[in-house]
Kinemage of the C-alpha trace (Angstrom):
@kinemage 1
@onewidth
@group {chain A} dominant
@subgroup {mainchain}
@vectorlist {calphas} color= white
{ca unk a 1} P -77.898 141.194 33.504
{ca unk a 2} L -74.536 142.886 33.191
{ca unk a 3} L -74.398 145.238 30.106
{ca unk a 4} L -71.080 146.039 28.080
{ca unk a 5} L -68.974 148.889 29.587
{ca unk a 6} L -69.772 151.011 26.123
{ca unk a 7} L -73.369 150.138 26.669
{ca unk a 8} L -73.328 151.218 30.383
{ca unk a 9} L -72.062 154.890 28.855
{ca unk a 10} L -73.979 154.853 26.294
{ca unk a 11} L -76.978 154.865 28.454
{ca unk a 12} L -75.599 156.698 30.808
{ca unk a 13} L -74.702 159.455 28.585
{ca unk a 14} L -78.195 159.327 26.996
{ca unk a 15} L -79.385 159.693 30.909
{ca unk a 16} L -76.989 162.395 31.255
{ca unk a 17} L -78.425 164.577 28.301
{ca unk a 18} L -81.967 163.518 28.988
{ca unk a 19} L -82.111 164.310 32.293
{ca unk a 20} L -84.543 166.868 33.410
{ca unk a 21} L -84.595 169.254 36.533
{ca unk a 22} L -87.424 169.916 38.912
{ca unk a 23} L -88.021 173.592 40.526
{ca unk a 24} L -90.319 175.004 42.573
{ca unk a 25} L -90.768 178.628 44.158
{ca unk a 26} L -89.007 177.701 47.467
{ca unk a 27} L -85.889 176.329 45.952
{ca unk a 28} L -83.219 176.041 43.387
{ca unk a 29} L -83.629 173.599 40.209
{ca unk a 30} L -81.920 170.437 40.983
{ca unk a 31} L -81.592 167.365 39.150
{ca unk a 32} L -83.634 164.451 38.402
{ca unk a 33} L -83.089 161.633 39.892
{ca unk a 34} L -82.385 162.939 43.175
{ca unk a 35} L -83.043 159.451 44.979
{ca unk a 36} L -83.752 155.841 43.969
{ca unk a 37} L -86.631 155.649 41.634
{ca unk a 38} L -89.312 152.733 42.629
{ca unk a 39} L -90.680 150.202 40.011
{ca unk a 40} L -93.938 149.075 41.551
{ca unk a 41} L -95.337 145.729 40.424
{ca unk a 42} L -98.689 144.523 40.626
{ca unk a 43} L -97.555 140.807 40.914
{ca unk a 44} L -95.954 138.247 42.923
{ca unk a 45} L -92.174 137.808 42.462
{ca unk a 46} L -91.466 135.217 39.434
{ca unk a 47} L -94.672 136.182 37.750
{ca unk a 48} L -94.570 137.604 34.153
{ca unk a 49} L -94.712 140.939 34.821
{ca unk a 50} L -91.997 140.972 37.329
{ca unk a 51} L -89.989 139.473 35.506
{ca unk a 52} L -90.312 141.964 33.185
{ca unk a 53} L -89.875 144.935 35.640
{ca unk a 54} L -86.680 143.373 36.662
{ca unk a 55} L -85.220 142.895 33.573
{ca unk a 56} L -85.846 146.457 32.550
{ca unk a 57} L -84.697 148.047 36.297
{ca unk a 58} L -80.754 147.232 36.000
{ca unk a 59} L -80.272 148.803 32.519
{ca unk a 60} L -82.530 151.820 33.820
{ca unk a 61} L -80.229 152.383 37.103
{ca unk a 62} L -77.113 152.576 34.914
{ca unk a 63} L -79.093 155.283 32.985
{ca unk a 64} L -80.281 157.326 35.393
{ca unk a 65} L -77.171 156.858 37.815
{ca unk a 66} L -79.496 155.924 40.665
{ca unk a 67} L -81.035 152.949 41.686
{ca unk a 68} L -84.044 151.212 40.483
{ca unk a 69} L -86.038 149.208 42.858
{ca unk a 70} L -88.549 146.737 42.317
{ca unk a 71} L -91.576 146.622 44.796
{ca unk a 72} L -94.135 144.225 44.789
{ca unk a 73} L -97.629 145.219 45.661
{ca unk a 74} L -99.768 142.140 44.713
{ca unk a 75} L -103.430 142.134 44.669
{ca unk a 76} L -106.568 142.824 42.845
{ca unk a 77} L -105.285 141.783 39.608
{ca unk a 78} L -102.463 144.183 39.982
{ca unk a 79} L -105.143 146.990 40.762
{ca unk a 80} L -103.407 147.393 44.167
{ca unk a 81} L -100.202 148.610 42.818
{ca unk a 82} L -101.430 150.662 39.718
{ca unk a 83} L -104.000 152.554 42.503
{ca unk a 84} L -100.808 153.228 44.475
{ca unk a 85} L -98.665 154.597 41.244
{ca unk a 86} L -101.712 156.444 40.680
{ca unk a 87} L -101.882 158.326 43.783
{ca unk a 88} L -98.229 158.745 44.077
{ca unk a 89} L -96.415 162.710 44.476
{ca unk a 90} L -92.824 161.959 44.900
{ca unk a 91} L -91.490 161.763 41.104
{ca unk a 92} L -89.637 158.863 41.374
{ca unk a 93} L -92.716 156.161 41.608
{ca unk a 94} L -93.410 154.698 38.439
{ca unk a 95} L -95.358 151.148 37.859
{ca unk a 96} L -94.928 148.277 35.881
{ca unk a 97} L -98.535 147.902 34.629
{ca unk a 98} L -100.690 145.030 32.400
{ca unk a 99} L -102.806 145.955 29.847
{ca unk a 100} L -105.972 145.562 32.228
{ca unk a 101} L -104.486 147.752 34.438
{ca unk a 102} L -104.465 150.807 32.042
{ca unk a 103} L -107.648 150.181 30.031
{ca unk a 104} L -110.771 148.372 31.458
{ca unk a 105} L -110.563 147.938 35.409
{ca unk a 106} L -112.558 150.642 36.225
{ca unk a 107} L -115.672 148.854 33.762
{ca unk a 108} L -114.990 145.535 34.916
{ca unk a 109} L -114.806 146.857 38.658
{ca unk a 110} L -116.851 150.922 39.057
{ca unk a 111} L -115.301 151.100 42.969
{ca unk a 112} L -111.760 150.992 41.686
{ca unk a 113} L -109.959 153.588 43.539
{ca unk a 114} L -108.174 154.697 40.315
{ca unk a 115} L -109.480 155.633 36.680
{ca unk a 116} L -107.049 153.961 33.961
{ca unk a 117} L -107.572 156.834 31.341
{ca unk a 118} L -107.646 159.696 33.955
{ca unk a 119} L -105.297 158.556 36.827
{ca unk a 120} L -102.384 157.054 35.120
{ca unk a 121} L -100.361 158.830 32.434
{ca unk a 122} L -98.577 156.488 29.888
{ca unk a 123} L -94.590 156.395 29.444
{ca unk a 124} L -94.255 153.245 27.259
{ca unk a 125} L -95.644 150.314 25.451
{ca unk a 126} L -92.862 147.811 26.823
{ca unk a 127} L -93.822 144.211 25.115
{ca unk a 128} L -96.341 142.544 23.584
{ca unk a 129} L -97.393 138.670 22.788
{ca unk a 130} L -100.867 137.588 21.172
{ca unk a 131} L -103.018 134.987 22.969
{ca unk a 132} L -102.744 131.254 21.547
{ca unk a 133} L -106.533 129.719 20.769
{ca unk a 134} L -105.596 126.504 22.345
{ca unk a 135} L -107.295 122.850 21.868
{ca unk a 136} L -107.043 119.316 22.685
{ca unk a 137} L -105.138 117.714 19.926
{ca unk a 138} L -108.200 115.170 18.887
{ca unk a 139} L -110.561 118.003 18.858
{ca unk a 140} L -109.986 117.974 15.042
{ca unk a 141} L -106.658 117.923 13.155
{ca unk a 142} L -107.859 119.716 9.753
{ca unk a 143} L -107.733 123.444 9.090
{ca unk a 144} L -108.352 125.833 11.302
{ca unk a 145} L -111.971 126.266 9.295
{ca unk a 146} L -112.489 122.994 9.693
{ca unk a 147} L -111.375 123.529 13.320
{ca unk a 148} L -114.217 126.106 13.857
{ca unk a 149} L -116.835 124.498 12.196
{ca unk a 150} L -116.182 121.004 14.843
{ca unk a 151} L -116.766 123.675 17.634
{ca unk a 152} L -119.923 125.124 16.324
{ca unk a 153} L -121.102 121.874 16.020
{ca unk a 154} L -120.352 120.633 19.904
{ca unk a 155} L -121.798 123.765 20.964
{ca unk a 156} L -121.897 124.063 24.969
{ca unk a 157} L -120.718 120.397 25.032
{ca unk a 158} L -116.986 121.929 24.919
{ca unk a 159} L -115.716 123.977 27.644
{ca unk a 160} L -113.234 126.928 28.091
{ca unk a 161} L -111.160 127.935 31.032
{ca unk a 162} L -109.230 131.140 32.029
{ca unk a 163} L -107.685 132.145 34.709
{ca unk a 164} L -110.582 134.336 35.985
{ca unk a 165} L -113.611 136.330 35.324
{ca unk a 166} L -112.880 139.954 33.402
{ca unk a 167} L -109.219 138.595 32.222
{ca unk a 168} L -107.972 139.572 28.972
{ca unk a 169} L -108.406 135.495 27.920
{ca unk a 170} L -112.037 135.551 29.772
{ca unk a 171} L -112.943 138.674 27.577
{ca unk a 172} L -111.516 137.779 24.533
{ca unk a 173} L -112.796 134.382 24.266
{ca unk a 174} L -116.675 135.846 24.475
{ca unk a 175} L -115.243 138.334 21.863
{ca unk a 176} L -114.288 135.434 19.367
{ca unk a 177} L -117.555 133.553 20.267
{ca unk a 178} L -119.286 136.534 19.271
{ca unk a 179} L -117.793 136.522 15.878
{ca unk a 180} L -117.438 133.192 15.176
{ca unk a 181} L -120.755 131.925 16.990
{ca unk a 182} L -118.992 129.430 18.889
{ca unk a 183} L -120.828 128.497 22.232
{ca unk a 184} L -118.363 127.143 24.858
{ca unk a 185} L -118.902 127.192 28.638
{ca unk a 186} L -116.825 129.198 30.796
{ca unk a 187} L -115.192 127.667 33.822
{ca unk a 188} L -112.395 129.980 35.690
{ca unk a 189} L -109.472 128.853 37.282
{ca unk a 190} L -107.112 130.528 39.329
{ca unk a 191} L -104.690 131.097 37.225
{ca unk a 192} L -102.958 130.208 33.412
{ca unk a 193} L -101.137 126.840 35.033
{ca unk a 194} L -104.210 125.183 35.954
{ca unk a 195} L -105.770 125.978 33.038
{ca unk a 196} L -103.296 124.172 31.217
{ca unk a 197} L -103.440 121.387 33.415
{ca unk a 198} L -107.406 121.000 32.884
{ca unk a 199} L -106.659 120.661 29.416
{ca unk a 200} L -104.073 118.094 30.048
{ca unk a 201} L -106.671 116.346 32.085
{ca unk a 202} L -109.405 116.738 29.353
{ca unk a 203} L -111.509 118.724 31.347
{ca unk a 204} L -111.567 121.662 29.029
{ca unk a 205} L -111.062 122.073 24.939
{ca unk a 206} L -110.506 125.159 24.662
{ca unk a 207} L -108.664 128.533 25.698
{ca unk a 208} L -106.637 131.387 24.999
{ca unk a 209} L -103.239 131.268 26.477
{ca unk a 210} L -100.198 133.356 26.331
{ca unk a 211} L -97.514 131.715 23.896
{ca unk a 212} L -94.825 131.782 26.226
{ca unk a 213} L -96.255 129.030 28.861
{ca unk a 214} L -98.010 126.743 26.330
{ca unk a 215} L -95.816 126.632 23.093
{ca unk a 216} L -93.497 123.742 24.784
{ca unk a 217} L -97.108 121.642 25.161
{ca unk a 218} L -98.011 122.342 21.736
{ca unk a 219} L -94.408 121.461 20.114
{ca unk a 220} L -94.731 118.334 22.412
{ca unk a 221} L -98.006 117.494 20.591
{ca unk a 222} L -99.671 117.368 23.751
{ca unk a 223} L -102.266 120.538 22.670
{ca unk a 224} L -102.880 121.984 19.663
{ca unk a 225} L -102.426 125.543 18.618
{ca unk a 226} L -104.992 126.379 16.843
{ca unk a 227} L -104.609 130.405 16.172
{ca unk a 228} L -103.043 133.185 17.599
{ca unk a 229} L -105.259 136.326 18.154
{ca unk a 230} L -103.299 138.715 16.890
{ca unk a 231} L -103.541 140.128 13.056
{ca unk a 232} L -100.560 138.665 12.013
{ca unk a 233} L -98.670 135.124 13.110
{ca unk a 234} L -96.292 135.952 15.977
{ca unk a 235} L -92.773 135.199 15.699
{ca unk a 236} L -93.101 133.553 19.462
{ca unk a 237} L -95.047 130.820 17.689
{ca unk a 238} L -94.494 130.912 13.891
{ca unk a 239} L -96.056 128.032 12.948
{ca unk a 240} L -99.314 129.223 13.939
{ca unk a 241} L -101.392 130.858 12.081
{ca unk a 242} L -103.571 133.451 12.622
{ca unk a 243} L -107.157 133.848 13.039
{ca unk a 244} L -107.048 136.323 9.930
{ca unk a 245} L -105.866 133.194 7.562
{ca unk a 246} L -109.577 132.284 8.692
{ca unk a 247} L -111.360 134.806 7.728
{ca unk a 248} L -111.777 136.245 10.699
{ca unk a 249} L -110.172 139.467 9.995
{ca unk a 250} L -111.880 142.386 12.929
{ca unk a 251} L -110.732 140.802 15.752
{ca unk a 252} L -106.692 141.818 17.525
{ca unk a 253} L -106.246 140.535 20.705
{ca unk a 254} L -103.026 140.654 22.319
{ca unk a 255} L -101.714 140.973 25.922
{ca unk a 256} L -98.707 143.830 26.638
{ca unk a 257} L -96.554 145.234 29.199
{ca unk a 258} L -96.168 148.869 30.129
{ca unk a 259} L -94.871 150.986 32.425
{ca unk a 260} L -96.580 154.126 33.195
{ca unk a 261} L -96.350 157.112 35.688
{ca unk a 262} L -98.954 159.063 38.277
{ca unk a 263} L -100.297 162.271 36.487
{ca unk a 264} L -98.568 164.544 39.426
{ca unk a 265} L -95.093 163.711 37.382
{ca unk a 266} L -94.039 166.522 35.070
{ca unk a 267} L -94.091 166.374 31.660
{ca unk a 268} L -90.555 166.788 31.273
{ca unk a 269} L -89.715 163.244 33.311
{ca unk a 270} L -92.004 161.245 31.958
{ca unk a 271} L -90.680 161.926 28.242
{ca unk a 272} L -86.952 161.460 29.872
{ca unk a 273} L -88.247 157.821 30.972
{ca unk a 274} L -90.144 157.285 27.817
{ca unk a 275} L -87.088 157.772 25.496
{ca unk a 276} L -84.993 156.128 28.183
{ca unk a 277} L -86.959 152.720 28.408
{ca unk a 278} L -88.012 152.876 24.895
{ca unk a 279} L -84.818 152.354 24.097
{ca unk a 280} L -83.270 149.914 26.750
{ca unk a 281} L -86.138 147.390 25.601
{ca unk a 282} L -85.186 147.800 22.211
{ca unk a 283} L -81.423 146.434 22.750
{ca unk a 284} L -80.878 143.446 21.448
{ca unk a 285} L -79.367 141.804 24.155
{ca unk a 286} L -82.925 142.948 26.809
{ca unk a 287} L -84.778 141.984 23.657
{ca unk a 288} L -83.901 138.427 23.214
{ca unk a 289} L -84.511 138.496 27.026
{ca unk a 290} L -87.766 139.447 26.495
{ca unk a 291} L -88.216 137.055 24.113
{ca unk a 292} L -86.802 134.521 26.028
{ca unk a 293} L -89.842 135.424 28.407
{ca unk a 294} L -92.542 134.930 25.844
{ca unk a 295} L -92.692 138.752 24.790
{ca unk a 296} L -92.481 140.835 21.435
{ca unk a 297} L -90.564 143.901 22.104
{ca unk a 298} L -92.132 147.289 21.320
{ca unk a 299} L -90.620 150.014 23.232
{ca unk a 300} L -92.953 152.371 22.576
{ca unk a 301} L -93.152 156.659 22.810
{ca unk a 302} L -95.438 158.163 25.624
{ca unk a 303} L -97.886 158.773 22.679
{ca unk a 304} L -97.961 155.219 21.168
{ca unk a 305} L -98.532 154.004 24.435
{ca unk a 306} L -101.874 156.281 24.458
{ca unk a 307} L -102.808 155.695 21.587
{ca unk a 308} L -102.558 151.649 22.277
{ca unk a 309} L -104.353 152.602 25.364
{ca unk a 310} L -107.462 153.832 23.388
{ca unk a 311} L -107.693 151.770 20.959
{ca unk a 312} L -107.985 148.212 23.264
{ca unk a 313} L -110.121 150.240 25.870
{ca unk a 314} L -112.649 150.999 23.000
{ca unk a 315} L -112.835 147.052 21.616
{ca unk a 316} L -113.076 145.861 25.071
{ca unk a 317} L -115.392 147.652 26.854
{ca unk a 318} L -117.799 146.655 23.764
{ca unk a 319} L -117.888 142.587 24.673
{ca unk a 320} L -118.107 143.621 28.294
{ca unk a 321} L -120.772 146.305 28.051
{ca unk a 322} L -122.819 143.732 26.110
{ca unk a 323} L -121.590 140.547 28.438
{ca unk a 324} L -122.338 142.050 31.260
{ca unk a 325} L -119.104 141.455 32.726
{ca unk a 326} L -118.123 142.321 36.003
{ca unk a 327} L -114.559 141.159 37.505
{ca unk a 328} L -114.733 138.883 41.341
């Protein structure tokens, strides 16, 4: 994405005044960036989360006056890349990171090279987007009480999928059936598109699926949305509503976007890319790209970003704790 020419200065003045140095007892203070910086993503090229690193890295070079470089290091549910940001001592490493990432991958996995609270040291919340409680359409077409009370009733007759054991959508579905006593079978698949297209084929009635791959389906009439899992309805789907209008009012669910930074950086850099990113993502023109992408911008401070951190690591590790989850 090209940005205006008063945009480009803009952020390139803000880079300008931002910009730290880095010392040491052998040398001068020089500037920061001395060098390309690396955006390291846990995913496959054309995958959410890249898409998001790469739609944040060109308005970041023209900031910082160097470039930024998107590497993908796929694996392990993006643990591969976040263990590698963790462990990094070269300042200009940073990683584009999923919620699991930064919160629970150490309970749902205790050899993880890496501890989320410990080894990675937040920059900012980037985006967010609620999950979608997703149905076959002749499941029921009342309220969403009415909704729930049809899926007490089949009990383990209905089926769930996700796209994998210790997901946010595995997790969060045994959350809601914990509140809501609903009994659904799990059944993983490899990944969000083939749990659609088990629904499609009736093989499953139920699951929780980011808005920006199944809102099409549901406009099409082809699933239902029955409730996003956030507190509020989500402008990505607005017709929705939320599991609050049910009654179900303790339970927040959503799935985010972050980038965050090894603890070896100094202070000083990591608040120069927090107020830096927090406000490229912010833009209007990288919001509505975001959008576009099936996100709701946030843009976050280091702080809010730990604080987010926190918060989902404490209601999480409660449903897995008592599931006895434990990631492939």
């Amino acid at each position: 994405m090209t940005l205006p020419v008063s945009r480009r200065a803009t952020l390139m003045a803000m880079g300008a005044a931002l910009a730290p140095t880095i010392s040491s007892a052998a040398s001068a203070p020089r500037p920061w960036p001395s060098k390309p910086l690396r955006l390291v993503v846990g995913f496959p090229g054309g995958s959410s989360p890249d898409l998001v690193a790469r739609t944040l890295a060109d308005p970041l070079s023209k900031a910082l006056g160097q470039p930024v470089i998107v590497e993908n290091r796929v694996g392990a549910s993006g643990n591969i890349a976040a263990e590698y940001v963790s462990r990094a001592q070269d300042d200009h490493t940073i990683g584009l990171m999923i919620n699991g990432n930064m919160t629970i991958a150490k309970l749902l996995n205790p050899k993880l090279g890496y501890s989320p609270l410990k080894d990675l040291a937040p920059v900012s919340l980037l985006t967010t987007a609620p999950l979608v409680l997703t149905a076959l359409p002749q499941t029921n077409a009342g309220t969403l009480e009415s909704f729930l009370a049809t899926a007490r009733k089949a009990g383990n007759q209905w089926s769930y999928g996700s796209p994998g054991i210790g997901t946010v959508a595995h997790i969060g579905m045994e959350w809601l059936k914990s509140l809501t006593h609903l009994e659904p079978v799990h059944i993983p698949y490899p990944g969000n598109p083939q749990v659609i297209s088990a629904m499609l084929g009736g093989e499953i009635q139920l699951a929780l699926l980011p808005p920006g791959l199944v809102a099409s389906q549901i406009r099409a009439g082809k699933l239902r949305g029955v409730a996003v899992t956030s507190a509020v309805r989500s402008s990505l789907l607005p017709e929705v509503p939320s599991l609050a209008e049910a009654g179900i009012r303790n339970f927040n669910l959503e799935v985010w976007d972050a980038v965050a930074a090894p603890p070896s950086m100094p202070a000083a850099i990591v608040q120069t890319l927090s107020s830096l990113i927090g406000g490229i993502v912010r833009q209007a023109e990288v919001r509505e790209k975001l959008f576009q992408q099936g996100w709701q911008v946030v843009g976050s401070s280091a702080e809010g970003l730990a604080n987010r951190v926190k918060a989902d690591y404490g209601a999480m590790a409660e449903v897995i704790t008592r599931k006895g989850i434990v990631a492939d």
